[in-house]
C-alpha positions, 0 to 999 in steps of 0.5 A, spaced: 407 149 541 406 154 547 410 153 553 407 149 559 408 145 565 406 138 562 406 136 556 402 129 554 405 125 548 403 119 545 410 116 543 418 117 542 421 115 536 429 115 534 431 120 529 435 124 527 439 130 532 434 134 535 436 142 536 441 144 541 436 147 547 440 149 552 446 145 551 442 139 552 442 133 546 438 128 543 436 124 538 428 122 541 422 125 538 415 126 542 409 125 537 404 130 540 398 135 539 401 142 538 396 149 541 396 151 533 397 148 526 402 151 521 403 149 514 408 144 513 413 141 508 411 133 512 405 132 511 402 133 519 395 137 519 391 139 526 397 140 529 401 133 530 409 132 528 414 131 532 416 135 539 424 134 540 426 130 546 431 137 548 425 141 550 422 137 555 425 137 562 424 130 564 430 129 557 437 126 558 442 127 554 441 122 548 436 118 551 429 116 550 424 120 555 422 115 562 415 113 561 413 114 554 413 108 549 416 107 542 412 109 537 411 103 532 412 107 525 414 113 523 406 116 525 
C-alpha cells in the first residue's frame, strides 16, 4: 500500500500481533483495498487482505481504530 494521508477500510478484526511501527503495538487488522496486487500465500486477489492497525495514526496501542466496525468473519 503506497503512503497516504487517508486510508478507507471496510472492517477491523483482532488477530494476531501486528509489525512494531515506530514503538506502536496492536493486534487489530483493517480490511481494505491496497494500490497493487501482489501474490500471496492467503488467498487475497485485487488487492484486498489486511492493513495492520500500527501504521494508521488514528491507531492506539492495542486497541481497535475509533470509527471502524468489526468485521463479522475472517473476509
Amino acid at each position: 500500500m503506497n503512503a497516504a494521508s487517508a486510508v478507507w477500510v471496510v472492517c477491523q478484526l483482532q488477530g494476531r500481533a501486528n509489525p512494531v511501527v515506530q514503538g506502536n503495538t496492536n493486534t487489530w487488522w483493517l480490511y481494505t483495498q491496497g494500490d497493487s496486487s501482489r501474490p500471496n500465500t492467503h488467498g487475497y486477489t485485487v488487492a484486498w487482505g489486511y492493513l495492520p492497525a500500527t501504521v494508521v495514526a488514528q491507531g492506539g496501542q492495542n486497541e481497535p481504530i475509533p470509527g471502524v466496525p468489526t468485521c463479522s468473519s475472517y473476509l
